[in-house]
PDB file of N, H, CA, C and O in Angstrom:
ATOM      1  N   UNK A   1       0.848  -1.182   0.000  1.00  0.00           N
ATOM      2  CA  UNK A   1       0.000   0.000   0.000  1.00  0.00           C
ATOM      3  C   UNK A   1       0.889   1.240   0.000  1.00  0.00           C
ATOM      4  O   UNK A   1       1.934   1.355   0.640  1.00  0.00           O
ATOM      5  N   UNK A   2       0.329   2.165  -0.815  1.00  0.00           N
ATOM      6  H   UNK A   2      -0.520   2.071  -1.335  1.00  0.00           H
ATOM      7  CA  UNK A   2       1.431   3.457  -0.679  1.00  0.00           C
ATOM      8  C   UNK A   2       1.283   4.453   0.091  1.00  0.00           C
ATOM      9  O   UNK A   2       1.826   5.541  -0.105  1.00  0.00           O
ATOM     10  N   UNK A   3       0.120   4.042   1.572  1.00  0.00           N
ATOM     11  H   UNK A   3      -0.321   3.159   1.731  1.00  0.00           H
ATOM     12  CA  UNK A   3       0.215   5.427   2.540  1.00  0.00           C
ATOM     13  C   UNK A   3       0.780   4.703   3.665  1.00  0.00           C
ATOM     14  O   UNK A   3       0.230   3.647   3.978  1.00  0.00           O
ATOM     15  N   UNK A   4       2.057   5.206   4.494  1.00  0.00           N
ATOM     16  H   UNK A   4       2.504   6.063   4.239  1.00  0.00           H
ATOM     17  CA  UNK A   4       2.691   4.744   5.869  1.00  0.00           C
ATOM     18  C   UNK A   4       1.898   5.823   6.697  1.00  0.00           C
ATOM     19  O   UNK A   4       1.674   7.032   6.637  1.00  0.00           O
ATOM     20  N   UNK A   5       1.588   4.736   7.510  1.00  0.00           N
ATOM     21  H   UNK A   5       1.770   3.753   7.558  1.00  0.00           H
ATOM     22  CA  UNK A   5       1.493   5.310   9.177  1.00  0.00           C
ATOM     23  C   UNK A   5       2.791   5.467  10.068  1.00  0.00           C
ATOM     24  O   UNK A   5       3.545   4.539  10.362  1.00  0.00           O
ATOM     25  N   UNK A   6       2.912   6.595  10.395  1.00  0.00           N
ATOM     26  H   UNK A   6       2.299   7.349  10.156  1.00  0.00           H
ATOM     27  CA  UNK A   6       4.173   7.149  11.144  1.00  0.00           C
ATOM     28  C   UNK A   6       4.012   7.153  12.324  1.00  0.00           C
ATOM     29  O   UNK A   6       4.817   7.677  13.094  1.00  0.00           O
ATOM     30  N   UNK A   7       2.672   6.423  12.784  1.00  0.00           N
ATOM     31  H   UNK A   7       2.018   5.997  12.159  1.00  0.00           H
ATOM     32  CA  UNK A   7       2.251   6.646  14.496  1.00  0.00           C
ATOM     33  C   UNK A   7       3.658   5.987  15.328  1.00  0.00           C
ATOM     34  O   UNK A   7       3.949   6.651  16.323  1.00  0.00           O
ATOM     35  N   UNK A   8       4.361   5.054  15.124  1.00  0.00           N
ATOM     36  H   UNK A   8       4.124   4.514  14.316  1.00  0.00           H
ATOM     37  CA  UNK A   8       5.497   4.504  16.076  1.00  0.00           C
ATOM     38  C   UNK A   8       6.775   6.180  16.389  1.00  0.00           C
ATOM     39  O   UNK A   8       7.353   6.471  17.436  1.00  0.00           O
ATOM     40  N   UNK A   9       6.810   6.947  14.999  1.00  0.00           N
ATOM     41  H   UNK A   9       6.339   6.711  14.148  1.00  0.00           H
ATOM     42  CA  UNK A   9       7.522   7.965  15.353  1.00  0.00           C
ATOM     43  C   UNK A   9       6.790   9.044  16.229  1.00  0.00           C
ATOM     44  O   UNK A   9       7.502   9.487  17.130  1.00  0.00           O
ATOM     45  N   UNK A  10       5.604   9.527  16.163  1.00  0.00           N
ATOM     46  H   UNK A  10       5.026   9.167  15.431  1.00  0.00           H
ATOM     47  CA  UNK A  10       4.800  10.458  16.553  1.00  0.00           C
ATOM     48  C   UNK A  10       4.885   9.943  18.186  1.00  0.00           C
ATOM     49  O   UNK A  10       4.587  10.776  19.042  1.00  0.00           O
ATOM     50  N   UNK A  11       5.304   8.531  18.623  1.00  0.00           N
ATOM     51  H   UNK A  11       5.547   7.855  17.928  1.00  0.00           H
ATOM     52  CA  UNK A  11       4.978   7.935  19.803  1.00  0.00           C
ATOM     53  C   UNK A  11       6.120   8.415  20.657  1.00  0.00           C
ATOM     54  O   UNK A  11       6.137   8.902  21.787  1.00  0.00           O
ATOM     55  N   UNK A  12       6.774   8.223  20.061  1.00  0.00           N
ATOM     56  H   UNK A  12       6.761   7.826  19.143  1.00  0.00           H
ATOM     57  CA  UNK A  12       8.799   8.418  20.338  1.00  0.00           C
ATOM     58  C   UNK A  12       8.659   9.685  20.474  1.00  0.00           C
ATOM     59  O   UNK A  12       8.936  10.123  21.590  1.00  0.00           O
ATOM     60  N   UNK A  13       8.160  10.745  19.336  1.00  0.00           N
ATOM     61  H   UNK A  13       7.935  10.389  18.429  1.00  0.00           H
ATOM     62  CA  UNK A  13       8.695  12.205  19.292  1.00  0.00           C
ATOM     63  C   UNK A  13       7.983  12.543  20.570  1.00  0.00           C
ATOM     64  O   UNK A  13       8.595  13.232  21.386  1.00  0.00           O
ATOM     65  N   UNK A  14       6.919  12.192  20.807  1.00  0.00           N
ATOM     66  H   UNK A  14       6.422  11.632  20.144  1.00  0.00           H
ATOM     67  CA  UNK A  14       5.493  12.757  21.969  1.00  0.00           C
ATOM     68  C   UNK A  14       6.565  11.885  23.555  1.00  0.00           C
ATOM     69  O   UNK A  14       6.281  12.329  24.667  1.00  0.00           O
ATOM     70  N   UNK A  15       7.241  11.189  23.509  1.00  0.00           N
ATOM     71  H   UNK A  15       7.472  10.829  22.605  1.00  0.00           H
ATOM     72  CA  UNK A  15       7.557  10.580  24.751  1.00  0.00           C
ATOM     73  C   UNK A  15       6.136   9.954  25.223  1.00  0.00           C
ATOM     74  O   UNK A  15       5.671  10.305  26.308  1.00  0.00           O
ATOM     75  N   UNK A  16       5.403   8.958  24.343  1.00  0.00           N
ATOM     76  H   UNK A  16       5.781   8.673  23.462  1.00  0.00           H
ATOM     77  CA  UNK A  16       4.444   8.394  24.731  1.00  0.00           C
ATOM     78  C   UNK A  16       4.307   7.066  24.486  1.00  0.00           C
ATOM     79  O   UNK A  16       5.090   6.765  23.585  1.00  0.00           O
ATOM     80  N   UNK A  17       3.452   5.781  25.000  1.00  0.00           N
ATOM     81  H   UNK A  17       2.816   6.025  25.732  1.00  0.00           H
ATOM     82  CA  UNK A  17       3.635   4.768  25.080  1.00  0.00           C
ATOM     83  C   UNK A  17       2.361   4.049  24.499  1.00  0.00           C
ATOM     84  O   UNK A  17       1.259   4.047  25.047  1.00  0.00           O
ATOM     85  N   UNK A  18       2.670   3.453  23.333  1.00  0.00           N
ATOM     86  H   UNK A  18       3.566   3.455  22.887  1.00  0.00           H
ATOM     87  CA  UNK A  18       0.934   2.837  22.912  1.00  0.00           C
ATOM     88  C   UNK A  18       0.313   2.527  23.574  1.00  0.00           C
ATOM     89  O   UNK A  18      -0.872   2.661  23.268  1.00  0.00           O
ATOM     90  N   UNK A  19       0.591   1.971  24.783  1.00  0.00           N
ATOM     91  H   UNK A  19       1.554   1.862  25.032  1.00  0.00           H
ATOM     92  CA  UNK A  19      -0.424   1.462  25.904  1.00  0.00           C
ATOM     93  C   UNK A  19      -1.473   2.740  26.282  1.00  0.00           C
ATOM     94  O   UNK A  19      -2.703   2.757  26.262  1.00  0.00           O
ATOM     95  N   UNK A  20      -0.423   3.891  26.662  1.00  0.00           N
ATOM     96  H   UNK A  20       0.577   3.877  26.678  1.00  0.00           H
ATOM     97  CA  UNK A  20      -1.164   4.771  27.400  1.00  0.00           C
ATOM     98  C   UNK A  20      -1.693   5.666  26.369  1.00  0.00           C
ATOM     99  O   UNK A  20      -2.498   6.452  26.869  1.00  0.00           O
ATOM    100  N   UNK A  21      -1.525   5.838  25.056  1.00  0.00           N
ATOM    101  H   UNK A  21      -0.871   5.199  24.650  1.00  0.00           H
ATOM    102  CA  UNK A  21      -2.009   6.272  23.938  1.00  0.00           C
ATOM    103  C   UNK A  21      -3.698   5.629  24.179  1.00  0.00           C
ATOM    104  O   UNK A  21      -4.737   6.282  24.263  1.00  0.00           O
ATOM    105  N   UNK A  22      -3.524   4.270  24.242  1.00  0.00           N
ATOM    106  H   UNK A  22      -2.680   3.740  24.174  1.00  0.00           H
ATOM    107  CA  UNK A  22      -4.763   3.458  24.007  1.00  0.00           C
ATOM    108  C   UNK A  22      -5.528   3.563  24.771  1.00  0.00           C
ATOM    109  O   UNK A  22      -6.704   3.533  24.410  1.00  0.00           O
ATOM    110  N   UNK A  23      -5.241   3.711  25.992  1.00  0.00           N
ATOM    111  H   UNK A  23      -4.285   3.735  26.286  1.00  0.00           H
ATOM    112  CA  UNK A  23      -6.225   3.558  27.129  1.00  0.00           C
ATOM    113  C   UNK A  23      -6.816   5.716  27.101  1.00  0.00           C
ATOM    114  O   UNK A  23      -7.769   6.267  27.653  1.00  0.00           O
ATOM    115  N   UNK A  24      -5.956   6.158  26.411  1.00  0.00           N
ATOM    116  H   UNK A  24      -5.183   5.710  25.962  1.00  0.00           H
ATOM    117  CA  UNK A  24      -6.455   7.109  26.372  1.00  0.00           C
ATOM    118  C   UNK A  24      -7.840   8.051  25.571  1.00  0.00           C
ATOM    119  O   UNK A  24      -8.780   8.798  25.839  1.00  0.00           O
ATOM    120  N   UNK A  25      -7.207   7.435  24.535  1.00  0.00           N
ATOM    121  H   UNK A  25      -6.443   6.828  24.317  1.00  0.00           H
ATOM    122  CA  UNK A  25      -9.103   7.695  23.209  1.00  0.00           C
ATOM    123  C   UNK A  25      -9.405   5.725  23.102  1.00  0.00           C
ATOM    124  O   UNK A  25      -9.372   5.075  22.057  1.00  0.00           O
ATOM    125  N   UNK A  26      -9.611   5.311  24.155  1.00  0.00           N
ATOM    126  H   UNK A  26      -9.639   5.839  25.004  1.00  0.00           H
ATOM    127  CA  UNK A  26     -10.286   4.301  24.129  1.00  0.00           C
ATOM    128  C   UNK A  26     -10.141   3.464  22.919  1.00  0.00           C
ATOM    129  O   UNK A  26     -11.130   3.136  22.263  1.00  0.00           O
ATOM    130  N   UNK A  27      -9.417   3.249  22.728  1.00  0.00           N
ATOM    131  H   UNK A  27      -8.614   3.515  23.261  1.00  0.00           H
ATOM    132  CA  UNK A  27      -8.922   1.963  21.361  1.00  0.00           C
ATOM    133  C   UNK A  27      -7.755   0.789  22.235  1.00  0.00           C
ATOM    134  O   UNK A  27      -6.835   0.788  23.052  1.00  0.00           O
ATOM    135  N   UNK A  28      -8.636  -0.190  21.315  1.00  0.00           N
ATOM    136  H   UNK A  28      -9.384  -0.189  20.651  1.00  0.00           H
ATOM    137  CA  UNK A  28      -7.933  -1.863  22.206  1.00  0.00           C
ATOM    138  C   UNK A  28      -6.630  -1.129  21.501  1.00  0.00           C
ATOM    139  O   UNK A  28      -6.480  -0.311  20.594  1.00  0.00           O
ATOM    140  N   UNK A  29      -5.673  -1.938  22.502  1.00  0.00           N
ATOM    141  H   UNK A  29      -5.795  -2.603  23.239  1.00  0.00           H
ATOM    142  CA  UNK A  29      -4.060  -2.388  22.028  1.00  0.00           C
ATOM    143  C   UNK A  29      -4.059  -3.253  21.119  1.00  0.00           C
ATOM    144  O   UNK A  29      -3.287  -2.900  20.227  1.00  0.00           O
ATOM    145  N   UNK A  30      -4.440  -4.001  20.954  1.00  0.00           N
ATOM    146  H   UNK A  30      -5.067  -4.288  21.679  1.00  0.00           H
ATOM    147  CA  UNK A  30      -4.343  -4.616  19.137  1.00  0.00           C
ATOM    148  C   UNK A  30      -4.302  -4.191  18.231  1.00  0.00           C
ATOM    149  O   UNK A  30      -3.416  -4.249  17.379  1.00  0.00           O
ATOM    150  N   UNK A  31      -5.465  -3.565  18.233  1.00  0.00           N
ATOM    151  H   UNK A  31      -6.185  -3.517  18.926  1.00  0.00           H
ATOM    152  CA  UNK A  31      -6.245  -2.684  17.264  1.00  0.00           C
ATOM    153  C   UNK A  31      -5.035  -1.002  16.759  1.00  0.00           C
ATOM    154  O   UNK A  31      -4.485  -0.526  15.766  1.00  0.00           O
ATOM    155  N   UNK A  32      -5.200  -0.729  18.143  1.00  0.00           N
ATOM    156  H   UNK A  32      -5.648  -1.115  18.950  1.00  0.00           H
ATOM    157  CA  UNK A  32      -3.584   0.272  18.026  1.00  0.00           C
ATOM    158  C   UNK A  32      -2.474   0.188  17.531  1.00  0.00           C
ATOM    159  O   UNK A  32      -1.837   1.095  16.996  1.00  0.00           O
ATOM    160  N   UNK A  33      -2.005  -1.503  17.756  1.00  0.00           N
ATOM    161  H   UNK A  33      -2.522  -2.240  18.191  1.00  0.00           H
ATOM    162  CA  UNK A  33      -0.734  -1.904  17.124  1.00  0.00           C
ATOM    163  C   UNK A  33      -0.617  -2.159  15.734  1.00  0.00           C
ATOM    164  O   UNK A  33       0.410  -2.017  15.070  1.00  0.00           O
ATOM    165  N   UNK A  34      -2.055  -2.659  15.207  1.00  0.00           N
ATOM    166  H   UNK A  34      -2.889  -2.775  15.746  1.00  0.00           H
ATOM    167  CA  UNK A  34      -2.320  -3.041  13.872  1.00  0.00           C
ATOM    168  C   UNK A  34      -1.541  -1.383  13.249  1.00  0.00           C
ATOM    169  O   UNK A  34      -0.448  -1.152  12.731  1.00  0.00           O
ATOM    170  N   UNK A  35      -2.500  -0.653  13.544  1.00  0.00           N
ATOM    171  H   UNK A  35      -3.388  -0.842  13.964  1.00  0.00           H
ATOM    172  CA  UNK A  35      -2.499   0.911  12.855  1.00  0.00           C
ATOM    173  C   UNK A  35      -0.862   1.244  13.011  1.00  0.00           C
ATOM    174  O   UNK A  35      -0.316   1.415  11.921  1.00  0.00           O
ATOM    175  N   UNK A  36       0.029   1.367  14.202  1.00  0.00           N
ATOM    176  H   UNK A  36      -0.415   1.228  15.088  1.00  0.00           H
ATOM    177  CA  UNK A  36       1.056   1.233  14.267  1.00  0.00           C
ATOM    178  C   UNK A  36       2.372   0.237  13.375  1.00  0.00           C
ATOM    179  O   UNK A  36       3.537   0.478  13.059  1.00  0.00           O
ATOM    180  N   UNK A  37       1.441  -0.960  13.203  1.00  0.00           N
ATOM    181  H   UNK A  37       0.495  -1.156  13.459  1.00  0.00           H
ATOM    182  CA  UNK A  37       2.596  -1.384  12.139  1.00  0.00           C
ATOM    183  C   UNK A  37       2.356  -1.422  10.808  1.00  0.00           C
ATOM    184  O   UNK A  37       3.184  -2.032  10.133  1.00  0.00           O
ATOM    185  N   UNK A  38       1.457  -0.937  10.273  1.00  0.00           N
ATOM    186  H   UNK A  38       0.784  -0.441  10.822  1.00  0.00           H
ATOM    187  CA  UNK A  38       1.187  -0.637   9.311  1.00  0.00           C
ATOM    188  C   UNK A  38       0.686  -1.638   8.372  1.00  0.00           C
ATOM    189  O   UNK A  38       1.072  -1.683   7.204  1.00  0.00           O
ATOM    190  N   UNK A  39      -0.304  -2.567   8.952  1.00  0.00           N
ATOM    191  H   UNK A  39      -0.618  -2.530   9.901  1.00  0.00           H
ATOM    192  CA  UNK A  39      -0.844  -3.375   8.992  1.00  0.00           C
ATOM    193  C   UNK A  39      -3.057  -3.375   8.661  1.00  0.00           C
ATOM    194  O   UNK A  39      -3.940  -4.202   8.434  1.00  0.00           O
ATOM    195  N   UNK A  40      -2.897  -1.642   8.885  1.00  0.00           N
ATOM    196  H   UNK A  40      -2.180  -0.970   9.070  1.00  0.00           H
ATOM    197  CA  UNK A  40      -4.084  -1.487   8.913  1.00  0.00           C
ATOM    198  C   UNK A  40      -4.830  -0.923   7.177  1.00  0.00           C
ATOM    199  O   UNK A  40      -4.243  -0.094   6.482  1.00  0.00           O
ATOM    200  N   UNK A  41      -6.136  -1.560   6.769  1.00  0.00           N
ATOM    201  H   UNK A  41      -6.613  -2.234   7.334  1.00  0.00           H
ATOM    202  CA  UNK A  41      -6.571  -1.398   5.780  1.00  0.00           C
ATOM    203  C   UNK A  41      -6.980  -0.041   5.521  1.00  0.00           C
ATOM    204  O   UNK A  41      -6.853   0.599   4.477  1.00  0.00           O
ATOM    205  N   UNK A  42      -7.689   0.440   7.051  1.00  0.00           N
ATOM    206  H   UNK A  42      -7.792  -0.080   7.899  1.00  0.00           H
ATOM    207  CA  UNK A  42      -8.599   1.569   6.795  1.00  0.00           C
ATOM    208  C   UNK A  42      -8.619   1.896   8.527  1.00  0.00           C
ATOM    209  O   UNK A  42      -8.752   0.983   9.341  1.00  0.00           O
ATOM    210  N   UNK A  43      -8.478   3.227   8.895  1.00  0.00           N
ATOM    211  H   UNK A  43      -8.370   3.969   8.234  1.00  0.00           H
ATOM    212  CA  UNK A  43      -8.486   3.909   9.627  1.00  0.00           C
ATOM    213  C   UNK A  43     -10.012   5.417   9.699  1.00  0.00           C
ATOM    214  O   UNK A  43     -10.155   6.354   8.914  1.00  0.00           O
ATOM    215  N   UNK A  44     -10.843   5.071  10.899  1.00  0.00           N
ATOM    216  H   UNK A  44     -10.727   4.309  11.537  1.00  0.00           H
ATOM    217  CA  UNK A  44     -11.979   5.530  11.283  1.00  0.00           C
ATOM    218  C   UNK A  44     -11.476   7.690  11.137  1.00  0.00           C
ATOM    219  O   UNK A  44     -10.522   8.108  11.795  1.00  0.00           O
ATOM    220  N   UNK A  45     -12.091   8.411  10.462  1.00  0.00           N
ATOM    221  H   UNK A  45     -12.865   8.071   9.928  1.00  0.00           H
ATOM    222  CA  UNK A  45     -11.375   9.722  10.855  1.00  0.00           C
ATOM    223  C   UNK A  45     -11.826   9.597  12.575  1.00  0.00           C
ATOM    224  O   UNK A  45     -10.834   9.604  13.304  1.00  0.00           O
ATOM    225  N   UNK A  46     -12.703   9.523  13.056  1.00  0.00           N
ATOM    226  H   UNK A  46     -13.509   9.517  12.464  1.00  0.00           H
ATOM    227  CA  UNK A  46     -13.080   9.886  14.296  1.00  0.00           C
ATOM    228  C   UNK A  46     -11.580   9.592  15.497  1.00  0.00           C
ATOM    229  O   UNK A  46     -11.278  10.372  16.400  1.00  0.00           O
ATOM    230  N   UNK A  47     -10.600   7.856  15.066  1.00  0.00           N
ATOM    231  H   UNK A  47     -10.845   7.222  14.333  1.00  0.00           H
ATOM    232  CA  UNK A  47      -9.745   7.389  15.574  1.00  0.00           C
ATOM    233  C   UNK A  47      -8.453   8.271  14.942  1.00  0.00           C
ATOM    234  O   UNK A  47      -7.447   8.447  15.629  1.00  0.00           O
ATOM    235  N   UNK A  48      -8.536   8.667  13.936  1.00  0.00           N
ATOM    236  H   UNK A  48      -9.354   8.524  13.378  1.00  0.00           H
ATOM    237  CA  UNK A  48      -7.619   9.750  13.969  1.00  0.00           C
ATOM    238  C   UNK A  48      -7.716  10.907  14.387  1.00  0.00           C
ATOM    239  O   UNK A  48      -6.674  11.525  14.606  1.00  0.00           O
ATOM    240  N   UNK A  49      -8.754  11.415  14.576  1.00  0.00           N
ATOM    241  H   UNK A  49      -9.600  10.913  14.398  1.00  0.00           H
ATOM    242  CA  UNK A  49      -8.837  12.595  15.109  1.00  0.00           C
ATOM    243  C   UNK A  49      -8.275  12.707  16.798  1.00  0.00           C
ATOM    244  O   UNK A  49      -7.505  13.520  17.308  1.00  0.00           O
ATOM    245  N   UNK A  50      -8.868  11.762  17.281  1.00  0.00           N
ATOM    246  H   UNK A  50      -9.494  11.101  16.866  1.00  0.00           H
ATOM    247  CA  UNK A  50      -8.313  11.314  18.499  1.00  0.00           C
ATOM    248  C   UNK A  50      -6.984  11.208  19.086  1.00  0.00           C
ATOM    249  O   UNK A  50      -6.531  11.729  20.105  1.00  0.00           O
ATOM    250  N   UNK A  51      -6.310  10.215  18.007  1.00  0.00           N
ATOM    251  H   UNK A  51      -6.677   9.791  17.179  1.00  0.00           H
ATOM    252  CA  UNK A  51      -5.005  10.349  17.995  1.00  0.00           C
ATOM    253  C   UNK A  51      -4.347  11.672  17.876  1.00  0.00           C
ATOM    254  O   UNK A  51      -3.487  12.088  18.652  1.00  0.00           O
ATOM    255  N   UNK A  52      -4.888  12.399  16.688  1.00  0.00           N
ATOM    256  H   UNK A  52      -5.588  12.062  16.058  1.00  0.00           H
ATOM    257  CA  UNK A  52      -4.210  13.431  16.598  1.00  0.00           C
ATOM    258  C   UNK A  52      -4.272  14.962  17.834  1.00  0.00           C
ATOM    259  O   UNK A  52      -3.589  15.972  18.002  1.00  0.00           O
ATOM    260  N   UNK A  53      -5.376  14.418  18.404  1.00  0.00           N
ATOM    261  H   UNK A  53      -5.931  13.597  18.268  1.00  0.00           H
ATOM    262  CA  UNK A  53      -6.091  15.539  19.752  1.00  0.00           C
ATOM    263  C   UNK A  53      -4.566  15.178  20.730  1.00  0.00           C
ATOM    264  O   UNK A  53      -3.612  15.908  21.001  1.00  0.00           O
ATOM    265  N   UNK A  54      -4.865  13.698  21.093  1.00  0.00           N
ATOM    266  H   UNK A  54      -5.640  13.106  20.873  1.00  0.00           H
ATOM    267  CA  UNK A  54      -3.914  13.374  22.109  1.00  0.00           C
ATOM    268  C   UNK A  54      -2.153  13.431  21.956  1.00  0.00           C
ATOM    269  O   UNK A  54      -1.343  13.543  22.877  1.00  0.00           O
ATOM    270  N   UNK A  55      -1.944  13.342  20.843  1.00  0.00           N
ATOM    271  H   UNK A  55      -2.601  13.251  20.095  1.00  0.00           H
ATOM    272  CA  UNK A  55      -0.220  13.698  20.084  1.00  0.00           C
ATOM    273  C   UNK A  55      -0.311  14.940  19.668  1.00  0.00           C
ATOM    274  O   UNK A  55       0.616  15.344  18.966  1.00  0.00           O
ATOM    275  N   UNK A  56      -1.602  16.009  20.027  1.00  0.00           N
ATOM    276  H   UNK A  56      -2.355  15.681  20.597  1.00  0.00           H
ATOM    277  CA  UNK A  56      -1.062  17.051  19.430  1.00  0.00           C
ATOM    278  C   UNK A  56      -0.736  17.393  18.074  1.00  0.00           C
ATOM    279  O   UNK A  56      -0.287  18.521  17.870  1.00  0.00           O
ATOM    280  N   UNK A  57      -0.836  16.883  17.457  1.00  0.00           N
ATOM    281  H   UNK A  57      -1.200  15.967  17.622  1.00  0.00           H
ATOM    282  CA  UNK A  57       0.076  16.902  15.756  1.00  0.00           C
ATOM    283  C   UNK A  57      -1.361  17.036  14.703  1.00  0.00           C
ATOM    284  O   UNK A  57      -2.469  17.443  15.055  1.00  0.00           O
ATOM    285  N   UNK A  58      -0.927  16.532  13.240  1.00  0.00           N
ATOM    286  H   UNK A  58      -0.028  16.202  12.954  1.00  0.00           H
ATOM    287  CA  UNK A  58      -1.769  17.071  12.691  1.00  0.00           C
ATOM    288  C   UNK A  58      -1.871  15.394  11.720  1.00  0.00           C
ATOM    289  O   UNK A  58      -1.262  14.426  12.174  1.00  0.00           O
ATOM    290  N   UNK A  59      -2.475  15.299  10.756  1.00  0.00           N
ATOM    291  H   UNK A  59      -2.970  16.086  10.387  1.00  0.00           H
ATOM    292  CA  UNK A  59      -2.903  14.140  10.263  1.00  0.00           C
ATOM    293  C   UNK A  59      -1.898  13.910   9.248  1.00  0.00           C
ATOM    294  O   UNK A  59      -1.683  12.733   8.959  1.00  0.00           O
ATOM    295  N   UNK A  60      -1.349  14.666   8.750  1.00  0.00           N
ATOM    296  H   UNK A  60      -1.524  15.622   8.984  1.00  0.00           H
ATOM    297  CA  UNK A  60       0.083  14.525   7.895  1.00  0.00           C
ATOM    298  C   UNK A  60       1.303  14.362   8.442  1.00  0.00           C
ATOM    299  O   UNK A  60       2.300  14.140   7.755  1.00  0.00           O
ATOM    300  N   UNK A  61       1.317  14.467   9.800  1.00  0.00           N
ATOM    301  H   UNK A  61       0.507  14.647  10.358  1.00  0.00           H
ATOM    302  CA  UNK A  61       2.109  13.985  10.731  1.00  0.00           C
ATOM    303  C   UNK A  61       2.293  12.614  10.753  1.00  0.00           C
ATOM    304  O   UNK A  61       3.425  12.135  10.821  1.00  0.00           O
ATOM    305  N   UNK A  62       1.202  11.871  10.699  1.00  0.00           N
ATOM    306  H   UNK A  62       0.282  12.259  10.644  1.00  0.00           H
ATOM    307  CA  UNK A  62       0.846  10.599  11.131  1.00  0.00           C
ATOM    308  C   UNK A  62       0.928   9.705   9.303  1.00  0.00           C
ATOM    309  O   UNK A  62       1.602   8.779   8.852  1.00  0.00           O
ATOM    310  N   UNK A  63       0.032  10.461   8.827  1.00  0.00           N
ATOM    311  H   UNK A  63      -0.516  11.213   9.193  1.00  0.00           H
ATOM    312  CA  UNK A  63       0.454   9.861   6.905  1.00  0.00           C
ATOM    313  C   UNK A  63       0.677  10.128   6.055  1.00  0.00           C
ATOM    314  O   UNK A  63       0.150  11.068   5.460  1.00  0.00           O
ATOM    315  N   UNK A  64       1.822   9.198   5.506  1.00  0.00           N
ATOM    316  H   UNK A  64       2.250   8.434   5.989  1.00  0.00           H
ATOM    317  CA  UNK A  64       2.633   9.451   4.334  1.00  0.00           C
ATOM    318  C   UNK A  64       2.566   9.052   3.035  1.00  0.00           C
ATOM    319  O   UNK A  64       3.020   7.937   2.778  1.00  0.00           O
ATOM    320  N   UNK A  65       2.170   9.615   2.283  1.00  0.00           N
ATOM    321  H   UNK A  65       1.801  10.521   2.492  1.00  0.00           H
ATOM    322  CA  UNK A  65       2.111   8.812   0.759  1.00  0.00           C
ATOM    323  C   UNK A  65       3.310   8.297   0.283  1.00  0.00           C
ATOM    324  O   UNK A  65       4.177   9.168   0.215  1.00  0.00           O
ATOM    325  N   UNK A  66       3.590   7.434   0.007  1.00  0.00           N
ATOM    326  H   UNK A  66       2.886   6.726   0.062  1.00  0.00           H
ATOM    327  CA  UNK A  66       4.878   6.575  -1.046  1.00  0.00           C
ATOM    328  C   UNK A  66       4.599   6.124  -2.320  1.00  0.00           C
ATOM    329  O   UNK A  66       3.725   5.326  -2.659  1.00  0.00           O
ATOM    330  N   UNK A  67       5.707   6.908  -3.240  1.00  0.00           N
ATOM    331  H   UNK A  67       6.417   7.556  -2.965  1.00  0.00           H
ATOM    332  CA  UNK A  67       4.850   5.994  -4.314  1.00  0.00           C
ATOM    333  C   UNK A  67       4.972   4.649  -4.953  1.00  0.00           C
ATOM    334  O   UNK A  67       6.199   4.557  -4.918  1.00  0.00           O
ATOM    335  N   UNK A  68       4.625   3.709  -5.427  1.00  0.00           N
ATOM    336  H   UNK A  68       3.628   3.784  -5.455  1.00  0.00           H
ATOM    337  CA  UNK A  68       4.897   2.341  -5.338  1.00  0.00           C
ATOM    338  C   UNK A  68       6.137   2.067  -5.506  1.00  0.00           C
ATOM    339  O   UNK A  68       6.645   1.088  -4.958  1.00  0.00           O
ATOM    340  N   UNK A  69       6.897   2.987  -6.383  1.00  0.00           N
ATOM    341  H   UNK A  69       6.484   3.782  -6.827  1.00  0.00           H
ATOM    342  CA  UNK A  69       8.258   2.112  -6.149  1.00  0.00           C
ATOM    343  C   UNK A  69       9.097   2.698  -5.400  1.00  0.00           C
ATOM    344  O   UNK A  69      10.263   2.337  -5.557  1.00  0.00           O
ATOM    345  N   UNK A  70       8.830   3.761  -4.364  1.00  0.00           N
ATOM    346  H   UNK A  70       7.882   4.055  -4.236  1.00  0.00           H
ATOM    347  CA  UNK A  70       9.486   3.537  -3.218  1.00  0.00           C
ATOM    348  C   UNK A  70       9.348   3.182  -1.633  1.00  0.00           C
ATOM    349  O   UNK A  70      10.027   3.557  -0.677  1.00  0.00           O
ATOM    350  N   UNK A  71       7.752   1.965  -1.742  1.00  0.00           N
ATOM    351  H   UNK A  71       7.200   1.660  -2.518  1.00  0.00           H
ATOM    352  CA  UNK A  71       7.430   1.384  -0.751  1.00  0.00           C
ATOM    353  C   UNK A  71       8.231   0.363   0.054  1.00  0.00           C
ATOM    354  O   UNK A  71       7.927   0.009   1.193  1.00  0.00           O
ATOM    355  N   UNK A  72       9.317  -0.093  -0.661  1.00  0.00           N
ATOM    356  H   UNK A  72       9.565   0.194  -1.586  1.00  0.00           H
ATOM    357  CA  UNK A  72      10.531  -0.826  -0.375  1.00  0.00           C
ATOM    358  C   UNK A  72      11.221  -0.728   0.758  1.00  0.00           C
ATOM    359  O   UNK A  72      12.246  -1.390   0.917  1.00  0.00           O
TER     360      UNK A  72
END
């Protein structure tokens, strides 16, 4: 797929911990980690918005377009 989720950096830059990310806008840890490894099909805006409330940041923070041949 050619959009990365950057949430593992946004986690690091924020000094924050997926756990406490999760328990914070109410999303399972699975479900969090999926989105985190970039594993996820489709992302809710409402769960990004969330994310982005609680990291502060903005939604281009979090995704990146690649284009197929430099998904590598």
């Amino acid at each position: 797929m050619a959009i990365r989720v950057n949430l593992d950096f946004m986690l690091i830059k924020r000094g924050v911990k997926l756990s406490e990310l999760a328990e914070a806008i109410d999303i399972s840890l699975p479900n969090l980690s999926i989105l985190k490894t970039n594993k996820a099909r489709a992302v809710r805006f409402s769960t990004l918005d969330s994310i982005c409330r609680y990291l502060d940041c903005q939604p281009g923070d979090l995704l990146e377009y690649l284009p197929e041949d430099e998904e590598s």
